[in-house]
Structures are given as structure tokens and as C-alpha cells.
PDB file of N, CA, C and O in Angstrom:
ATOM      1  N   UNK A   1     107.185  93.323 103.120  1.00  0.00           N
ATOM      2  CA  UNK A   1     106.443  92.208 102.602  1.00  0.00           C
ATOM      3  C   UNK A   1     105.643  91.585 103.746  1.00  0.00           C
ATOM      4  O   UNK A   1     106.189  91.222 104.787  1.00  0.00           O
ATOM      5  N   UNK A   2     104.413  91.481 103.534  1.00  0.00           N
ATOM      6  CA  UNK A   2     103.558  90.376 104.443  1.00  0.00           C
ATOM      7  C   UNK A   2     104.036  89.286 104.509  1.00  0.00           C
ATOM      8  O   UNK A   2     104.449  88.650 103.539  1.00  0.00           O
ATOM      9  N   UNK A   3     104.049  88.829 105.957  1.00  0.00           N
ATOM     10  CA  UNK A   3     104.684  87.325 106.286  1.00  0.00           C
ATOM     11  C   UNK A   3     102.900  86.875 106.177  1.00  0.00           C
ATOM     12  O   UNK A   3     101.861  87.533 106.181  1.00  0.00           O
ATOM     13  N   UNK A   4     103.359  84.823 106.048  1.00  0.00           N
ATOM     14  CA  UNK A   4     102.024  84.506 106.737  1.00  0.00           C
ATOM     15  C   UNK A   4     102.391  84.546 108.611  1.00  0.00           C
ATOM     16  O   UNK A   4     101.279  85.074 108.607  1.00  0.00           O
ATOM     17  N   UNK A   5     102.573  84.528 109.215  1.00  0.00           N
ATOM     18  CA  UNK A   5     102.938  84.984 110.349  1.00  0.00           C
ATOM     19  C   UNK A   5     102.122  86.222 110.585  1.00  0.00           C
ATOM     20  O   UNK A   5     101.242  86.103 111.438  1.00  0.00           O
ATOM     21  N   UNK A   6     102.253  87.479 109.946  1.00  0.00           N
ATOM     22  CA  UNK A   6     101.993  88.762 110.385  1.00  0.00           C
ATOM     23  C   UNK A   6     100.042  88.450 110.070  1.00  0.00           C
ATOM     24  O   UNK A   6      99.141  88.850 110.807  1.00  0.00           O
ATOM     25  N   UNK A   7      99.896  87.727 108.912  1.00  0.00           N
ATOM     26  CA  UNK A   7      98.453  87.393 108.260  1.00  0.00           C
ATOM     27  C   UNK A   7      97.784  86.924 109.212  1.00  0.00           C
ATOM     28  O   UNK A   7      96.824  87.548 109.663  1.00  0.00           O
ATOM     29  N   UNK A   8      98.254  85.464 109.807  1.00  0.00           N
ATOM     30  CA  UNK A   8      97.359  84.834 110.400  1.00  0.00           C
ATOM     31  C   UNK A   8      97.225  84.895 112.294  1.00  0.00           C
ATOM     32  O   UNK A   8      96.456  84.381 113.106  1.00  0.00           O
ATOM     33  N   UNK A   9      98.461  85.840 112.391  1.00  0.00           N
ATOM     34  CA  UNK A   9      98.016  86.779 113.817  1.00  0.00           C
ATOM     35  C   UNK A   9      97.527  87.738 113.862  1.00  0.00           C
ATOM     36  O   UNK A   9      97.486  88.367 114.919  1.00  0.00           O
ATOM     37  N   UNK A  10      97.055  88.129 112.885  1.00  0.00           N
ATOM     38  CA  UNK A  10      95.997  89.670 112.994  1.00  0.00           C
ATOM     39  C   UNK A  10      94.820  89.107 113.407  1.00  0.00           C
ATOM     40  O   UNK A  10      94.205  88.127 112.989  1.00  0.00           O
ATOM     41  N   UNK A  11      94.494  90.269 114.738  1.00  0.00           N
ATOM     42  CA  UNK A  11      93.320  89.782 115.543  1.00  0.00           C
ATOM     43  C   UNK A  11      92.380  90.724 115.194  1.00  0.00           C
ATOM     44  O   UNK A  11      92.755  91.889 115.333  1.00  0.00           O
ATOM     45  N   UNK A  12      91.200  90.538 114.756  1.00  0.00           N
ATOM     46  CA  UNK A  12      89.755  91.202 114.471  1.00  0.00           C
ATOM     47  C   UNK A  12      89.976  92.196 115.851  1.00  0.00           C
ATOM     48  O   UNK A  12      90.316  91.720 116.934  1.00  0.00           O
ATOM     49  N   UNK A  13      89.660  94.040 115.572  1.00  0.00           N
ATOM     50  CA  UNK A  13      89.524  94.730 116.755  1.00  0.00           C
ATOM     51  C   UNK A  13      88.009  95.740 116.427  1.00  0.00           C
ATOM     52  O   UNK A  13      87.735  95.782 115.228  1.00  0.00           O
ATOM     53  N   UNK A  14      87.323  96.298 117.088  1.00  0.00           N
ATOM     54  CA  UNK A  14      86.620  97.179 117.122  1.00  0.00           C
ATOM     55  C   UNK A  14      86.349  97.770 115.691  1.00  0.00           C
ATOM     56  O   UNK A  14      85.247  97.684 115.150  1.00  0.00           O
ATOM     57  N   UNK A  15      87.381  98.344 115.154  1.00  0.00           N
ATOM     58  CA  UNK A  15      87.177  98.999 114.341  1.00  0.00           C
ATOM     59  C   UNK A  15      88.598  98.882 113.191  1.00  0.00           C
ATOM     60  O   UNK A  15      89.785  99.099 113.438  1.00  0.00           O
ATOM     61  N   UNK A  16      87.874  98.412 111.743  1.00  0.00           N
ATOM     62  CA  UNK A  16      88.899  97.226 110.715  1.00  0.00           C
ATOM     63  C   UNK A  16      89.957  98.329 110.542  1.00  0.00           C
ATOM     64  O   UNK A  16      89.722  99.537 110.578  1.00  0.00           O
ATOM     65  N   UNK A  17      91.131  97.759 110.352  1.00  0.00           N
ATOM     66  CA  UNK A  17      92.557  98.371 110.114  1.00  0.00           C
ATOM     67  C   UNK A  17      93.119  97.697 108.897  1.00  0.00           C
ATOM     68  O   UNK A  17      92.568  96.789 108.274  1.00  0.00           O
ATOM     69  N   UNK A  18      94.392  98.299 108.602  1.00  0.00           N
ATOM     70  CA  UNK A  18      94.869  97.643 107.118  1.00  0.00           C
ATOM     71  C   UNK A  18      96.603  97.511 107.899  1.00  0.00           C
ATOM     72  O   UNK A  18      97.258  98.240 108.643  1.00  0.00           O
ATOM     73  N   UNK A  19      96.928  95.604 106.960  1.00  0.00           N
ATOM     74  CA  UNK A  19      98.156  95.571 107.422  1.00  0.00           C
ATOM     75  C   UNK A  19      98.844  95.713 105.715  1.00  0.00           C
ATOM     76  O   UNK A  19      98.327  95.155 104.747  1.00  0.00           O
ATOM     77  N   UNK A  20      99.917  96.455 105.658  1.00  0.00           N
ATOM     78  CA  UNK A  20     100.006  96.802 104.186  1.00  0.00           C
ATOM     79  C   UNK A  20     102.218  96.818 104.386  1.00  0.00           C
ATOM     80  O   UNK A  20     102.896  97.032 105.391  1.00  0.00           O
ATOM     81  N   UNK A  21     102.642  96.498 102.967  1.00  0.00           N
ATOM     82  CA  UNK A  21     104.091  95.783 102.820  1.00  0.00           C
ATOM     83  C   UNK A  21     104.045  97.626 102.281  1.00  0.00           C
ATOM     84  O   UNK A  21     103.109  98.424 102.322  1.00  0.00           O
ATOM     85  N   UNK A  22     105.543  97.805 101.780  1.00  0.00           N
ATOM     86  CA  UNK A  22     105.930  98.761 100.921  1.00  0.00           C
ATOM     87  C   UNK A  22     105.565  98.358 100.304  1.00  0.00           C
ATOM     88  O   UNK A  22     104.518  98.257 100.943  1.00  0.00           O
ATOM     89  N   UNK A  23     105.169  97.530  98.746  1.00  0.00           N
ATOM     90  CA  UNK A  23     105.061  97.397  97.691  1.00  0.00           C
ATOM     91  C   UNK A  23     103.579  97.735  97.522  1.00  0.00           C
ATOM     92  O   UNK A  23     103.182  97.957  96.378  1.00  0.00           O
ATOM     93  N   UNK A  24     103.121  97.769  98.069  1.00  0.00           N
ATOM     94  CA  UNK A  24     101.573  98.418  97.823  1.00  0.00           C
ATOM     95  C   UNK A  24      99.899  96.901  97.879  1.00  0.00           C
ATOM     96  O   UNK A  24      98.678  96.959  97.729  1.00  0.00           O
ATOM     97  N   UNK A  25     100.868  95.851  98.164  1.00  0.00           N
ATOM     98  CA  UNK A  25      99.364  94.969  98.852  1.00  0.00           C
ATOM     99  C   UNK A  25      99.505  95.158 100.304  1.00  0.00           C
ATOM    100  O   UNK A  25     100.495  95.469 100.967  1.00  0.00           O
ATOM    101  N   UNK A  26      97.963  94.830 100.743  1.00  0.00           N
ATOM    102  CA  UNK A  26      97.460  95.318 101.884  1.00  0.00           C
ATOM    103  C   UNK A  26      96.521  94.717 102.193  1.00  0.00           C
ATOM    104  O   UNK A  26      95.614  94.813 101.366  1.00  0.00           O
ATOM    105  N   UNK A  27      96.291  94.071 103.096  1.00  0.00           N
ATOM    106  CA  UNK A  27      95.258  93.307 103.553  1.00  0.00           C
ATOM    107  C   UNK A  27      94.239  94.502 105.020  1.00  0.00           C
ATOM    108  O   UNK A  27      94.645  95.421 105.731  1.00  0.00           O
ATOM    109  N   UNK A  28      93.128  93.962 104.905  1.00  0.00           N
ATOM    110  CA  UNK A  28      91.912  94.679 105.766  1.00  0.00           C
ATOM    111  C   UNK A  28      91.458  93.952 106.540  1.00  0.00           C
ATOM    112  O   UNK A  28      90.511  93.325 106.065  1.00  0.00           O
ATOM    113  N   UNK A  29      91.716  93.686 107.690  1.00  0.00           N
ATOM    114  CA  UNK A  29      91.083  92.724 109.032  1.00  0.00           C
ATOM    115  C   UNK A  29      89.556  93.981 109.239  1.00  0.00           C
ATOM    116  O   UNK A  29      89.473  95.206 109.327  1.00  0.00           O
ATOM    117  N   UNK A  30      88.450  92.709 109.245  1.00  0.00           N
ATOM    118  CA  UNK A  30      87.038  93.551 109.451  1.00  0.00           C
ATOM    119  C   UNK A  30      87.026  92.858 111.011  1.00  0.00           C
ATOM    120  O   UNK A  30      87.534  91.864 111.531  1.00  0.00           O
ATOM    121  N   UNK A  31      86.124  94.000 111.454  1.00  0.00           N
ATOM    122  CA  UNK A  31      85.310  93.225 113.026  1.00  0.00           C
ATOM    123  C   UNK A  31      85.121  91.896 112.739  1.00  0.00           C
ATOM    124  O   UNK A  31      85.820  91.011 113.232  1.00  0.00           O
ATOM    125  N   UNK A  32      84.194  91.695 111.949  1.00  0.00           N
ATOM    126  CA  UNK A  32      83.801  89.965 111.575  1.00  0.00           C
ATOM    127  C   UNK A  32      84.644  89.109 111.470  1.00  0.00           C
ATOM    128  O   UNK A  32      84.230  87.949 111.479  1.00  0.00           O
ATOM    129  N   UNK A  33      85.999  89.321 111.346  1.00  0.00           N
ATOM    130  CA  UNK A  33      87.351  88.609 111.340  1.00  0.00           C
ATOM    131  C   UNK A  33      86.935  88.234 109.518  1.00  0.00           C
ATOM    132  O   UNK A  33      87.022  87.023 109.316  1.00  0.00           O
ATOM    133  N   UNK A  34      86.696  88.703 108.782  1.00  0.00           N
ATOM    134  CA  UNK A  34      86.973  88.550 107.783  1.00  0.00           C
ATOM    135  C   UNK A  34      87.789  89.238 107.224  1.00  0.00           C
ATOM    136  O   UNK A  34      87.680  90.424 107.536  1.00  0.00           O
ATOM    137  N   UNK A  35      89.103  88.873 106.050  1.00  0.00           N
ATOM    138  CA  UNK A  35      89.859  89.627 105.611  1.00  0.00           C
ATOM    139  C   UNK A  35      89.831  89.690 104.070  1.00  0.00           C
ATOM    140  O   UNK A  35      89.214  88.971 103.284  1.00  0.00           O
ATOM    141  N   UNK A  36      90.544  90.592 103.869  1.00  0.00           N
ATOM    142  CA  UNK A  36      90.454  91.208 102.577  1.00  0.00           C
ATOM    143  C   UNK A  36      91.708  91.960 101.845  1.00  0.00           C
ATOM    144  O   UNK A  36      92.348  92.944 102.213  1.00  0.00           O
ATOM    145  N   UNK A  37      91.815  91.248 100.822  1.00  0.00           N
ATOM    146  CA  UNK A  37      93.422  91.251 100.240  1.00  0.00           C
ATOM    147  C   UNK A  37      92.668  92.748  99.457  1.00  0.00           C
ATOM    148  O   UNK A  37      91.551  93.259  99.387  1.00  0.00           O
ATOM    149  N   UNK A  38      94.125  93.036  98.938  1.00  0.00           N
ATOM    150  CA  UNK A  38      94.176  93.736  97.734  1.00  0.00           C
ATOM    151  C   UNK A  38      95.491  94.833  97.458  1.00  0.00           C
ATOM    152  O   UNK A  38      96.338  95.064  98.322  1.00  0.00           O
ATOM    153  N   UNK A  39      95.489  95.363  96.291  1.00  0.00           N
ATOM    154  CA  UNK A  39      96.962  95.631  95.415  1.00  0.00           C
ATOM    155  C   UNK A  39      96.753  97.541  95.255  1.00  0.00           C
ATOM    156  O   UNK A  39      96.018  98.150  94.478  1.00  0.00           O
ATOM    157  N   UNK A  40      97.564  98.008  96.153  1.00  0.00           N
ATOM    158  CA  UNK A  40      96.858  99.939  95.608  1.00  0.00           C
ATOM    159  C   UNK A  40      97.988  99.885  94.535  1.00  0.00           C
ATOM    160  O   UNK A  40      98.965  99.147  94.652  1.00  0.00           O
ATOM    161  N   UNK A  41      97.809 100.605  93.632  1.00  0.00           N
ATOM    162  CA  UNK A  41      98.993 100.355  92.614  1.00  0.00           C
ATOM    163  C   UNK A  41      98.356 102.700  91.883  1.00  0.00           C
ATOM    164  O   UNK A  41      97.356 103.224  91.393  1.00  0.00           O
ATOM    165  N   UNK A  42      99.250 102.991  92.161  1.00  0.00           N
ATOM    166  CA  UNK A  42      99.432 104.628  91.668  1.00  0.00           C
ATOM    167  C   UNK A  42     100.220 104.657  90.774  1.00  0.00           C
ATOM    168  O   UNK A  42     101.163 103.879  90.633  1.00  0.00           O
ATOM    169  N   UNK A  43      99.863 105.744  89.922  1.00  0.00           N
ATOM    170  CA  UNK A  43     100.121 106.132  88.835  1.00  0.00           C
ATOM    171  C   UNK A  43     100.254 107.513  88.166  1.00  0.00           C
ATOM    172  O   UNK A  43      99.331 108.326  88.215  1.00  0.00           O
ATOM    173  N   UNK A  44     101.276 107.732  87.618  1.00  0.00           N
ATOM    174  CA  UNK A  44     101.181 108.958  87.148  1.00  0.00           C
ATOM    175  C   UNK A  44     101.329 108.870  85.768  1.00  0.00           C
ATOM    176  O   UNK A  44     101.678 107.799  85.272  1.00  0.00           O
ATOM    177  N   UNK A  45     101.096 109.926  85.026  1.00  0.00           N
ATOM    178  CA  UNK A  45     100.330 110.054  83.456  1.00  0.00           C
ATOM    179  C   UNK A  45     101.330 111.139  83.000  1.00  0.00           C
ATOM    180  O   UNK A  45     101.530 111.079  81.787  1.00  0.00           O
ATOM    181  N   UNK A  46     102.211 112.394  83.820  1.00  0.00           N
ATOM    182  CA  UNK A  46     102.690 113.200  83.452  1.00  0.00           C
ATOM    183  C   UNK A  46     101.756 114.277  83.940  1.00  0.00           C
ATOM    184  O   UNK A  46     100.580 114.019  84.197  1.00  0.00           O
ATOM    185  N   UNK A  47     102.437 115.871  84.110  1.00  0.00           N
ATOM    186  CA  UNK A  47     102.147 117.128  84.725  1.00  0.00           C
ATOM    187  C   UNK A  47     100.541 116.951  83.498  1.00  0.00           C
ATOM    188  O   UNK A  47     100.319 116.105  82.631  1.00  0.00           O
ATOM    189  N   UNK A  48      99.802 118.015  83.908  1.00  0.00           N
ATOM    190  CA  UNK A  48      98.970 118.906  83.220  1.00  0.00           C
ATOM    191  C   UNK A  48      99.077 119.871  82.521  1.00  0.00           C
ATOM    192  O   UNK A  48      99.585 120.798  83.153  1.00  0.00           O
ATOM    193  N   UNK A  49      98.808 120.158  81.346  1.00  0.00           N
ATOM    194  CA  UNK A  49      98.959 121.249  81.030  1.00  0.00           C
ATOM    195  C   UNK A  49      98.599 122.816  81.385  1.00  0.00           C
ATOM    196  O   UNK A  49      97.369 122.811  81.361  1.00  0.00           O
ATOM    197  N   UNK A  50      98.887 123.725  81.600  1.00  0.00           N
ATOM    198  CA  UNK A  50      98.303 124.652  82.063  1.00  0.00           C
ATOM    199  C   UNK A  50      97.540 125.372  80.969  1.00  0.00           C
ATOM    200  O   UNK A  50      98.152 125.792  79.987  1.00  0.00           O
ATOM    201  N   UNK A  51      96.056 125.556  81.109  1.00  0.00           N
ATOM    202  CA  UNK A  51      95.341 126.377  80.983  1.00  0.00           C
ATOM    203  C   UNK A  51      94.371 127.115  81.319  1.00  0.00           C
ATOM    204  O   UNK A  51      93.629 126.713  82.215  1.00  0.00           O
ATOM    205  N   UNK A  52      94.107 128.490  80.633  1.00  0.00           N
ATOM    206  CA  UNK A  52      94.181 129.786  81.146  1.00  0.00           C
ATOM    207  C   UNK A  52      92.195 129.284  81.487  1.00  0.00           C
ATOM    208  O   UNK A  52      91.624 128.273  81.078  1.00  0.00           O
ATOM    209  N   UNK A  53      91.681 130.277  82.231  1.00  0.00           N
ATOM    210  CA  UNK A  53      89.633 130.219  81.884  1.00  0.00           C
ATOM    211  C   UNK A  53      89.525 131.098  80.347  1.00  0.00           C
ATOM    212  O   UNK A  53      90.020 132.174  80.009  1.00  0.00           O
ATOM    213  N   UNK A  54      88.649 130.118  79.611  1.00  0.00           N
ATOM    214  CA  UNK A  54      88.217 130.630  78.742  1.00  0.00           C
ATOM    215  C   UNK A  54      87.384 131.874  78.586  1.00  0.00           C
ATOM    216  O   UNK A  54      87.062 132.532  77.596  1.00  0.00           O
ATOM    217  N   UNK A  55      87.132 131.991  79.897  1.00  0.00           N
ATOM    218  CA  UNK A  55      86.356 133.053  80.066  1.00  0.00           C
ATOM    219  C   UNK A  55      84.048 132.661  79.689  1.00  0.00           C
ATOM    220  O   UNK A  55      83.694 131.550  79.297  1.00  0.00           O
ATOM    221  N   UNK A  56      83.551 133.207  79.809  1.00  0.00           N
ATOM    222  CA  UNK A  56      81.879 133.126  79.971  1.00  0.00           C
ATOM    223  C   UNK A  56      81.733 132.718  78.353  1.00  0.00           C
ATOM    224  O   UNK A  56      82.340 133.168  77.381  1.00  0.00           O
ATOM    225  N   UNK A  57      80.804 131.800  78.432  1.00  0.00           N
ATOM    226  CA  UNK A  57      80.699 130.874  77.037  1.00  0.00           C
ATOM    227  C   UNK A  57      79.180 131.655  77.076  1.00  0.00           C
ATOM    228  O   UNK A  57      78.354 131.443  76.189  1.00  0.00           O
TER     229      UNK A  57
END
């Protein structure tokens, strides 16, 4: 989990990095010292079915 601690000591470097919890939010420190929240959230739907090439239509 992100502390505010870990938030508001992230120092703007060269080139933007992501500070991110297990649960999947993650914040983005830019050069500009601007930051940027956000939530990756994955998903699965179930396998694919397998099928064969229909072959030349």
C-alpha cells in the first residue's frame, strides 16, 4: 500500500518512474514533478477456444 510518506517524498528524476502497492494503484512522478495516480486492474475472461484456419476464402 502507498503511504503518504512514500507519495510526498518522491523526488522528480530525469526520467518519470512509477511508485505502485500490490493491489494494483500506482502513481507516476514526471520530470515536471507532476504526478499521476491511477488503478491497473487485469482481467481474465476465460481460455480461448481453439480454432483450426479455415483455410483460403
Amino acid at each position: 500500500m502507498l503511504t503518504h510518506i512514500q507519495i510526498t517524498s518522491a523526488k522528480p528524476t530525469a526520467k518519470p518512474f512509477n511508485l505502485s502497492d500490490s493491489q494494483g494503484l500506482f502513481l507516476t512522478v514526471q520530470p515536471t514533478a507532476r504526478n499521476y495516480g491511477g488503478l491497473a486492474i487485469a482481467t481474465s475472461v476465460g481460455r480461448r477456444p481453439f480454432t483450426s484456419d479455415p483455410g483460403p476464402r
